[in-house]
N, C-alpha and C positions, 0 to 999 in steps of 0.2 A: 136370866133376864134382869133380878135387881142388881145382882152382881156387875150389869155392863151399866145400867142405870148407875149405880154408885159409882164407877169407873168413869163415868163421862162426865158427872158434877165434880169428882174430885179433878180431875181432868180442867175442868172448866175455872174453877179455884183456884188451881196454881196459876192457870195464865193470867187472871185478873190479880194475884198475888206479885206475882211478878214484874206487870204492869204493861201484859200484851193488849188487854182490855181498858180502854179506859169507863169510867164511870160514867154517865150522863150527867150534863150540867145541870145544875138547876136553876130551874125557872128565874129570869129575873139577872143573872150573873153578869154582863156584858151592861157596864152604863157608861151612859154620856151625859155629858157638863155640859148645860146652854147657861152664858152667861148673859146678862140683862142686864139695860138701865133702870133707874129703879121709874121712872118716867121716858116715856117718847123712845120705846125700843120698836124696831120694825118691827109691825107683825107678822106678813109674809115671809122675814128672814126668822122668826118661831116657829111661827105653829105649821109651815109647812115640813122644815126638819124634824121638828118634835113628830109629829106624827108619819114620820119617812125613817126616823129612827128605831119607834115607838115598833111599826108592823115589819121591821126588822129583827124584833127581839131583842133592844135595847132597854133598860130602864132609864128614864130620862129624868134631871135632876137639872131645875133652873135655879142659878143661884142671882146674888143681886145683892149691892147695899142697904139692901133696906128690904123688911121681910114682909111690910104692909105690901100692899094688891099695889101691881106697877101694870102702866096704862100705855097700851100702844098707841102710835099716834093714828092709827084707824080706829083706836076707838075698842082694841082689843083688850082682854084685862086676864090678868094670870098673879096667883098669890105664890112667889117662890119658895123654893122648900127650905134653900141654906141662905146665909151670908158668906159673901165671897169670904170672909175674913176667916173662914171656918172649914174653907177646901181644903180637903185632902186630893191632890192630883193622882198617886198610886191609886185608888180607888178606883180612878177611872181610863178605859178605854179609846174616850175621844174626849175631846175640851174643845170647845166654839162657842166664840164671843159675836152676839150678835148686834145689827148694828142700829139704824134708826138716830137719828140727832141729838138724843141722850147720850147715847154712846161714846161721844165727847166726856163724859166722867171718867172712865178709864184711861184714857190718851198718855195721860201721867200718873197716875195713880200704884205708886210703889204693890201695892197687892194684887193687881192686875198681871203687874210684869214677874212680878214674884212666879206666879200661876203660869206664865206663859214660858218663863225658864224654866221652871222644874217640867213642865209637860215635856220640854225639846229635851230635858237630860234623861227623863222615864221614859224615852220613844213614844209618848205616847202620841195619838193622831192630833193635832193641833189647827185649828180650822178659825177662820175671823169673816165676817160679810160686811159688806157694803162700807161705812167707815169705819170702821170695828179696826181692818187691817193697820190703823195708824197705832194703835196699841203693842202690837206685836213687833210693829217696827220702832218704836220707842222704849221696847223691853229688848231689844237688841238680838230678836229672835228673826230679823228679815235678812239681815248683811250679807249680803252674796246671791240673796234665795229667791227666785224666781216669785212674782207675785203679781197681784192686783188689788184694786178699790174703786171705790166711788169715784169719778172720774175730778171732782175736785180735790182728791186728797191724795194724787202722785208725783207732787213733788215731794208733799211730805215722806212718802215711802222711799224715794232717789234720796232725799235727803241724809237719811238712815244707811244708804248702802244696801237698801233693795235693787230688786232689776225688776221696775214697774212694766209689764205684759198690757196690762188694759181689757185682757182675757175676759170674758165674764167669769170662768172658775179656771183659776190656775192650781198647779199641783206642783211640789215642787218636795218628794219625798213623803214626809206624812203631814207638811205641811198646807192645807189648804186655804185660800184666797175666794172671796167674790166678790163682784164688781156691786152688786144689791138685790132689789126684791127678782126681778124677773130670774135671775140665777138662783133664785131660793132652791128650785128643787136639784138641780144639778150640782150647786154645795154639798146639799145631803147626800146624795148619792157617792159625790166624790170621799166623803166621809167614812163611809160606811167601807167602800172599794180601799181605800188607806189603813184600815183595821184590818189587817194580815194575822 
C-alpha cells in the first residue's frame, strides 16, 4: 500500500516535472490597461468594462496623465493607479483607451501612440471606445483595419486609412472598436472573447 502510494506521487512529479501538468495561476495574473483622461473620461465606457473585466478574473489598472482623482463627465471619479508615461505594455493582456471628451488629449499625444504600437507588436488585445478610436488611428495602428467611433469622428478614421464600419463594436483581429456608452458592455465582452 505505501509502496503504490509512493509510486503514484513519484508518478505524479515526473508529469508536473516534465511539464504534462501545468501549475495553477495565480490569483490576479491576467491584467488589463483602461486608459483615461485625466478629466471628462466616459464613465459608462469605465466602470462598465472595469467591472466586466474585474468578474472575469482580470486585475485592472487605469492609467492617466495625471495621477490626481480624474472626473467623469457623469460626475464619476476614479484616482488612477499609473501615469501613462510609466506603461509597461508586455505586462499586459488587453490595453483600452477609453473615451468621453477628454479623450481628445491623446489624439496626438506621442505616448498614447507609443502604447498603442507596442500593444499591436506584443499581440496584445488592443481596444479604443467612443472617440478614443481617433488615437489608434493617429498611432497608425487602424490602416487597413476594420473599425468604428463616435459617429463624429469617421472621417477622421477614413482619413488614417481605416475602413470606418459605424458598428457599435467592431473586431478586427485583436483589435477592438466602439462607437460609445451604449456599446460599453459588448466592448468588454469583445475584449475579454479577443484574449485567446
Amino acid at each position: 500500500m505505501v509502496a503504490n502510494i509512493k509510486l503514484c506521487v513519484s508518478f505524479l512529479l515526473f508529469v508536473f516535472l516534465i511539464g504534462g501538468l501545468k501549475p495553477l495561476k495565480a490569483e490576479g495574473e491576467k491584467k488589463a490597461l483602461l486608459i483615461i483622461a485625466r478629466q471628462d473620461f466616459r464613465d459608462e465606457e469605465l466602470f462598465t468594462p472595469m467591472d466586466i473585466l474585474k468578474n472575469s478574473g482580470y486585475k485592472v489598472v487605469v492609467a492617466s496623465s495625471s495621477l490626481n482623482e480624474a472626473k467623469g463627465m457623469l460626475g464619476g471619479r476614479v484616482k488612477p493607479d499609473i501615469l501613462i508615461k510609466d506603461v509597461n505594455v508586455s505586462e499586459y493582456k488587453i490595453v483600452a483607451f477609453i473615451g468621453g471628451g477628454g479623450a481628445q488629449e491623446y489624439f496626438n499625444d506621442p505616448i498614447a501612440h507609443k502604447i498603442a504600437q507596442e500593444a499591436v507588436k506584443e499581440n496584445k488585445v488592443l481596444g479604443a471606445i467612443c472617440i478614443a478610436p481617433v488615437t489608434l488611428a493617429n498611432a497608425g495602428v487602424l490602416k487597413g483595419k476594420k473599425s468604428t467611433v463616435w459617429s463624429s469622428e469617421g472621417a477622421a478614421l477614413k482619413q488614417k486609412g481605416a475602413i470606418f464600419t459605424g458598428k457599435d463594436v467592431e473586431i478586427d483581429g485583436e483589435i477592438i472598436t466602439a462607437s460609445g456608452p451604449k456599446a460599453a458592455k459588448s466592448f468588454a465582452e469583445a475584449l475579454i472573447s479577443a484574449d485567446k
